[in-house]
C-alpha positions in Angstrom: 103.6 -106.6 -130.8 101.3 -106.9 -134.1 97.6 -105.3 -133.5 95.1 -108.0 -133.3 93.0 -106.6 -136.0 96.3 -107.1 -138.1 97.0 -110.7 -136.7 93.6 -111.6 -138.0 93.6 -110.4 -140.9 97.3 -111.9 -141.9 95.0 -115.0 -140.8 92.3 -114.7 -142.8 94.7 -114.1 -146.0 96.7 -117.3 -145.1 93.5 -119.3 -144.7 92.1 -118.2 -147.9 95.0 -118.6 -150.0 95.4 -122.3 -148.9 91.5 -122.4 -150.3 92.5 -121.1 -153.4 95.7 -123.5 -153.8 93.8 -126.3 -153.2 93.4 -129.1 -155.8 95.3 -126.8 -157.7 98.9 -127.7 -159.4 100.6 -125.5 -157.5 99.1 -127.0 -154.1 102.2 -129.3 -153.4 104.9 -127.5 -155.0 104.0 -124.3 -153.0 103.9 -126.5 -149.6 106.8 -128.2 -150.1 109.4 -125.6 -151.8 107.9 -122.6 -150.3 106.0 -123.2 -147.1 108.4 -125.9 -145.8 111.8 -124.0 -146.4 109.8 -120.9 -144.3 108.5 -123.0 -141.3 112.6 -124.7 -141.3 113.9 -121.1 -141.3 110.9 -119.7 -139.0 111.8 -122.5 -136.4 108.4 -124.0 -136.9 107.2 -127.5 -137.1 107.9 -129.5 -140.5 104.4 -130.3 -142.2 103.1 -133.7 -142.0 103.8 -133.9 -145.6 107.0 -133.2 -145.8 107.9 -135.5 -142.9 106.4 -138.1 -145.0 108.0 -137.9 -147.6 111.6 -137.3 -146.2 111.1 -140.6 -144.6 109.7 -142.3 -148.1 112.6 -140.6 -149.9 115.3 -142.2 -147.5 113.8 -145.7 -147.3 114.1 -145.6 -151.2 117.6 -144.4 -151.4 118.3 -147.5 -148.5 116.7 -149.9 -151.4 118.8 -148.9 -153.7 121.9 -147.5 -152.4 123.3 -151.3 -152.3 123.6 -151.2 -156.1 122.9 -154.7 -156.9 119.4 -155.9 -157.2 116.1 -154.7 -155.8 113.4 -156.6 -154.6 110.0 -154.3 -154.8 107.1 -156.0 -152.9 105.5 -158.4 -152.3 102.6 -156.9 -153.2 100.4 -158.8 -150.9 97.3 -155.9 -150.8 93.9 -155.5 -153.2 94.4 -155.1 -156.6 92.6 -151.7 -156.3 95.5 -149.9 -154.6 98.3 -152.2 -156.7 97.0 -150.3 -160.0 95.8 -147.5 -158.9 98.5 -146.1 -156.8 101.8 -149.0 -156.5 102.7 -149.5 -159.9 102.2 -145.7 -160.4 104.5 -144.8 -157.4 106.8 -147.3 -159.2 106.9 -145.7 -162.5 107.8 -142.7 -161.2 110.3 -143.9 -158.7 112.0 -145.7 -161.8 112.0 -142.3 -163.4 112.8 -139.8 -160.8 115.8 -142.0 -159.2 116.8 -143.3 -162.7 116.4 -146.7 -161.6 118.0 -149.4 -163.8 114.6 -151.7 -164.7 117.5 -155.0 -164.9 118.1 -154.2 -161.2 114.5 -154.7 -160.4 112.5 -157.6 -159.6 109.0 -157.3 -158.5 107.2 -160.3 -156.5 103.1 -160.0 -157.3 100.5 -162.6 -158.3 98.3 -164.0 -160.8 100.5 -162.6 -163.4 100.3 -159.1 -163.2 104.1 -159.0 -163.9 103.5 -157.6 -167.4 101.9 -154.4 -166.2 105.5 -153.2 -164.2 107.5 -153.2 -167.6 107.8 -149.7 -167.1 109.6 -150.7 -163.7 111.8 -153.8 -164.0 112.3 -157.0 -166.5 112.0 -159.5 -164.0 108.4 -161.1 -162.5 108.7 -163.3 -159.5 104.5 -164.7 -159.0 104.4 -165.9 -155.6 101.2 -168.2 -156.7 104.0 -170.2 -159.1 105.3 -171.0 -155.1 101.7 -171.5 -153.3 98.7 -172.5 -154.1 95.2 -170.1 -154.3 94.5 -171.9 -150.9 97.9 -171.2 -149.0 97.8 -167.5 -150.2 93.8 -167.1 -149.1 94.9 -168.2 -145.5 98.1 -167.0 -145.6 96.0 -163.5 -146.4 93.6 -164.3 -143.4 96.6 -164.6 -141.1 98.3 -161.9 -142.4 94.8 -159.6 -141.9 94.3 -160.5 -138.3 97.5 -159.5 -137.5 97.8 -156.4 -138.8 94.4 -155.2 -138.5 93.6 -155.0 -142.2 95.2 -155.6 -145.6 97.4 -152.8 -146.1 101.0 -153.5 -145.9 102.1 -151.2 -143.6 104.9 -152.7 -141.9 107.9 -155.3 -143.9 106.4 -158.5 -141.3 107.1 -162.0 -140.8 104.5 -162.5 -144.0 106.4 -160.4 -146.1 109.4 -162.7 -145.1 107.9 -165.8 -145.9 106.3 -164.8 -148.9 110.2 -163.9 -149.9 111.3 -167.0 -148.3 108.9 -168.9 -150.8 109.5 -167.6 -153.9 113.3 -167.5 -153.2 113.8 -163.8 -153.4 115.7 -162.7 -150.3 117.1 -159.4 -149.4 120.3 -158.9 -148.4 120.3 -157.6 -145.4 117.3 -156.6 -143.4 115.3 -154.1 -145.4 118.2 -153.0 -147.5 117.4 -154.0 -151.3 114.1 -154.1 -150.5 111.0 -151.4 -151.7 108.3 -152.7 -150.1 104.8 -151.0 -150.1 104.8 -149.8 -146.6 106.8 -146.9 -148.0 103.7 -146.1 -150.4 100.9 -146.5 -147.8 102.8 -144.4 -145.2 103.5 -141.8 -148.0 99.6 -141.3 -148.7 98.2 -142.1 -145.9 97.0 -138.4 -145.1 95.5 -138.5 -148.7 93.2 -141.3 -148.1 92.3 -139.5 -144.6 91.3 -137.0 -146.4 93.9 -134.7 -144.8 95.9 -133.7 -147.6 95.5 -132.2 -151.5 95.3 -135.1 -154.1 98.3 -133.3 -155.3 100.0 -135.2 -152.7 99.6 -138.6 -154.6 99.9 -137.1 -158.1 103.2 -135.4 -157.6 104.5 -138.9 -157.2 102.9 -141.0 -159.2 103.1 -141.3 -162.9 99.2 -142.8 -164.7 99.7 -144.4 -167.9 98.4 -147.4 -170.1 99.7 -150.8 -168.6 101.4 -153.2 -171.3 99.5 -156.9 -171.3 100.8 -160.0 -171.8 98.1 -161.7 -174.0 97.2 -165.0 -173.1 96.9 -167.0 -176.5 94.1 -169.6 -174.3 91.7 -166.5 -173.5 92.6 -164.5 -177.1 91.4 -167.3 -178.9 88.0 -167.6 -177.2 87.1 -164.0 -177.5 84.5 -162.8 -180.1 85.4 -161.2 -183.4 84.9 -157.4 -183.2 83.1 -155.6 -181.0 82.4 -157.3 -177.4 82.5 -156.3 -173.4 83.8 -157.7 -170.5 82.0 -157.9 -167.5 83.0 -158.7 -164.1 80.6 -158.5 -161.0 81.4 -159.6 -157.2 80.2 -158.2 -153.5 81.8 -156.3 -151.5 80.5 -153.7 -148.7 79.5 -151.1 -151.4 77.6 -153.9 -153.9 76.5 -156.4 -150.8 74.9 -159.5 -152.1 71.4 -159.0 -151.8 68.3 -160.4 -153.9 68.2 -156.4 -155.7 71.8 -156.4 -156.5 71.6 -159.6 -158.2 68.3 -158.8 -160.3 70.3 -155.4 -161.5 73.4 -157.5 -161.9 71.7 -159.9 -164.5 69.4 -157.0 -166.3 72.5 -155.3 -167.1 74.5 -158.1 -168.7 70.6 -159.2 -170.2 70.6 -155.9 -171.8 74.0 -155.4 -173.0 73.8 -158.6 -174.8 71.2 -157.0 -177.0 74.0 -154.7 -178.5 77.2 -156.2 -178.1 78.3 -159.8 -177.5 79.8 -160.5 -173.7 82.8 -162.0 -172.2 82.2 -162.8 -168.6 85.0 -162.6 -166.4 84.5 -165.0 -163.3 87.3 -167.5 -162.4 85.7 -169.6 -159.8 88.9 -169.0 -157.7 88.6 -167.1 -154.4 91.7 -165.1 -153.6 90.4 -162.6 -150.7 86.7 -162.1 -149.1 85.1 -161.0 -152.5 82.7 -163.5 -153.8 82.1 -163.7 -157.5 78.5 -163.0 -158.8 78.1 -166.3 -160.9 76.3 -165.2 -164.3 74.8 -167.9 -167.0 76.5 -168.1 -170.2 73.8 -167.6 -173.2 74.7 -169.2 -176.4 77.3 -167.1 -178.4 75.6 -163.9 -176.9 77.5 -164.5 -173.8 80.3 -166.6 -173.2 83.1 -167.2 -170.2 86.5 -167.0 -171.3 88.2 -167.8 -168.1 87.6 -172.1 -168.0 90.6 -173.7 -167.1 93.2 -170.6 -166.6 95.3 -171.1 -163.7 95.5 -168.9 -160.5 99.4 -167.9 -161.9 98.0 -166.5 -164.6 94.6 -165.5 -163.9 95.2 -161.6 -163.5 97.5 -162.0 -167.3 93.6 -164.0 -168.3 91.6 -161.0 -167.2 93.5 -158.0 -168.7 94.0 -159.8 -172.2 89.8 -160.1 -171.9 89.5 -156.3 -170.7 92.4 -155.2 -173.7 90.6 -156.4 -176.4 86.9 -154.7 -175.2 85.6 -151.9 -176.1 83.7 -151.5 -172.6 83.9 -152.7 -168.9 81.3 -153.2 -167.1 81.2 -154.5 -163.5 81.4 -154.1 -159.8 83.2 -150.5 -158.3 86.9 -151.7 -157.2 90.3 -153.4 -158.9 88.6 -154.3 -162.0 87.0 -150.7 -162.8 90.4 -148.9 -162.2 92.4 -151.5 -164.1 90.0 -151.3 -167.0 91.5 -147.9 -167.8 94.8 -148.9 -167.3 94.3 -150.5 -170.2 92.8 -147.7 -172.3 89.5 -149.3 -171.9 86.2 -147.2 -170.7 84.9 -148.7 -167.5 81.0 -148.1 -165.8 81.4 -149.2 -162.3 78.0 -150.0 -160.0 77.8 -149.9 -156.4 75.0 -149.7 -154.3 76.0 -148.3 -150.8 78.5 -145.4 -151.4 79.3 -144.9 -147.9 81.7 -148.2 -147.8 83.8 -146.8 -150.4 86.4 -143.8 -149.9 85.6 -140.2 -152.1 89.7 -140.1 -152.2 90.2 -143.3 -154.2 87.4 -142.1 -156.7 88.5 -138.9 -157.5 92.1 -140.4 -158.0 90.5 -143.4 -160.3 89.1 -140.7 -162.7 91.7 -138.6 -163.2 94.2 -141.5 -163.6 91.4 -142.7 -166.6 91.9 -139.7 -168.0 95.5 -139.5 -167.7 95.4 -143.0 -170.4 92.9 -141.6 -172.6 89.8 -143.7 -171.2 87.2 -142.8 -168.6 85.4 -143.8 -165.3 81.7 -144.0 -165.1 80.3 -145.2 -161.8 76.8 -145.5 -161.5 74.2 -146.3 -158.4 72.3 -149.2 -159.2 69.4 -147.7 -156.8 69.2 -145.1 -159.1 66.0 -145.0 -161.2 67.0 -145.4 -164.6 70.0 -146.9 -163.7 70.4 -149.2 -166.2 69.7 -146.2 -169.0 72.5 -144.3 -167.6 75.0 -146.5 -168.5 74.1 -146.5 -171.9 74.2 -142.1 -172.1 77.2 -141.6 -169.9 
């Protein structure tokens, strides 16, 4: 029998060596090729990470152990997570299992197809089979359901949005990577539970390709411009101080660069646009008349071409980066958005060579900082 003293201080070792491996690079390799193997050998439990990802790795070989094509989706979820952390999981997917991109066909929306050319050659937009309505209320459904808009579970929506669009698996789940493989894989991530290592062992950050739309090039300034994009959500709620900031930033921005607003007027989930005037050739919409099929294409060929993006914290502020673009984010109540997602938002901007600047509108001097940072 060990001496206590000696039991706690083996303890205390352990404990502070997982400290010191945290965040580090050699956080997830040492868990899963060292610690893992030992617990296995030891008769101990498996770590919640590893179960995790034993179970991802196997529902990936099921997709694509058929050897014919592979359906990956639909992504049904934000657009937060989809560029953040989907099309990232993809890439490296494709890479790791060698993955044949003329096997693949992904199902998305509002053309984002062009930003998974690192994953397959075929786009299937499931708004080319419904319209911005049907999707909205087929979302709604799909949320009360499940509890939220994650996709953790392949569901009767997930079968009728394959249904729609014509893509069909070919038998049950086989053929098919659908994101509940992704959200299960993180999940103790965005608990907070696990070492960001976690995601960026499996994911691969780099610049999305855009498909420029020759309607929205045409109508964007010559030189120098930024795109701006503001909507509510929990951590920007639509109040009388958000919209006064809102305005004074894209007033004062004007006085140095010309702007390219970004509002659609089509409402695809429960954020609601901020509706900003156009002023002369100062600042202009871009968006008039693009369709819902191609109003994600619409939006990226906008942020590609800017030297800045400026808008509300979420989807838009990660994709900028994506794109090789700078992005200043505002919220206004940080405790409605998740320390995990940020942390992974600014390191993947730095992965592409561009940055994330988020800023507190309640902040004195807010509007200065953006303008410094």
């Amino acid at each position: 029998m060990k001496h206590p003293a000696v039991e706690r201080i083996a303890r205390r070792v352990k404990h502070r060596s997982a400290l010191a491996l945290r965040d580090t690079p050699l956080d997830g390799p040492v868990r899963e090729h060292v610690l893992a193997p030992l617990r296995r050998r030891r008769g101990g439990k498996i770590s919640a990470e590893a179960t995790a990802w034993s179970t991802a790795r196997r529902e990936i070989e099921e997709a694509l152990a058929e050897g014919g094509p592979v359906i990956v989706g639909p992504w049904l979820s934000e657009l937060g997570f989809e560029v953040l952390y989907w099309i990232p999981f993809l890439t490296w997917v494709a890479r790791e299992f060698n993955v044949d991109r003329d096997r693949v066909v992904v199902v998305s929306r509002g053309g984002a197809g062009g930003w998974y050319r690192a994953v397959a050659d075929r786009h299937v937009d499931l708004l080319e089979t419904m319209s911005p309505a049907e999707f909205h209320e087929l979302s709604r459904a799909r949320w009360a359901a499940s509890g939220g808009q994650k996709q953790l579970e392949f569901d009767r929506f997930d079968r009728r949005v394959l249904a729609a669009t014509g893509v069909r698996p070919t038998r049950g789940m086989r053929g098919v990577l659908h994101p509940s493989t992704m959200y299960r894989l993180f999940a103790r991530f965005w608990a907070e539970g696990a070492s960001i290592n976690t995601v960026l062992e499996r994911t691969i950050h780099e610049r999305f390709a855009v498909s420029h739309d020759p309607t929205v090039s045409s109508r964007l300034p010559d030189g120098e411009y930024v795109a701006v994009k503001f909507y509510f959500r929990p951590s920007l709620p639509d109040d009388a101080p958000n919209r006064r900031a809102a305005a004074a930033i894209v007033s004062r921005l004007a006085r140095r660069w010309p702007v390219v607003l970004l509002n659609t007027g089509v409402r695809f989930d429960d954020h609601e646009e901020l509706a900003l005037a156009a002023e002369g050739g100062r600042v202009r919409s871009v968006l008039d008349g693009v369709t819902p099929q191609q109003n994600l294409a619409a939006q990226a060929t906008a942020i590609a071409g800017a030297s800045a993006f400026f808008g509300t914290y979420g989807g838009l502020s990660y994709l900028a980066p994506a794109l090789g673009v700078p992005s200043f984010a505002f919220y206004s109540q940080p405790e409605f958005f998740a320390r995990a997602h940020l942390d992974l938002a600014r390191r993947a901007a730095h992965r592409t060579g561009a940055s994330l600047t988020c800023i507190d509108l309640r902040r004195p001097h807010a509007l200065a900082l953006m303008e410094t940072a």
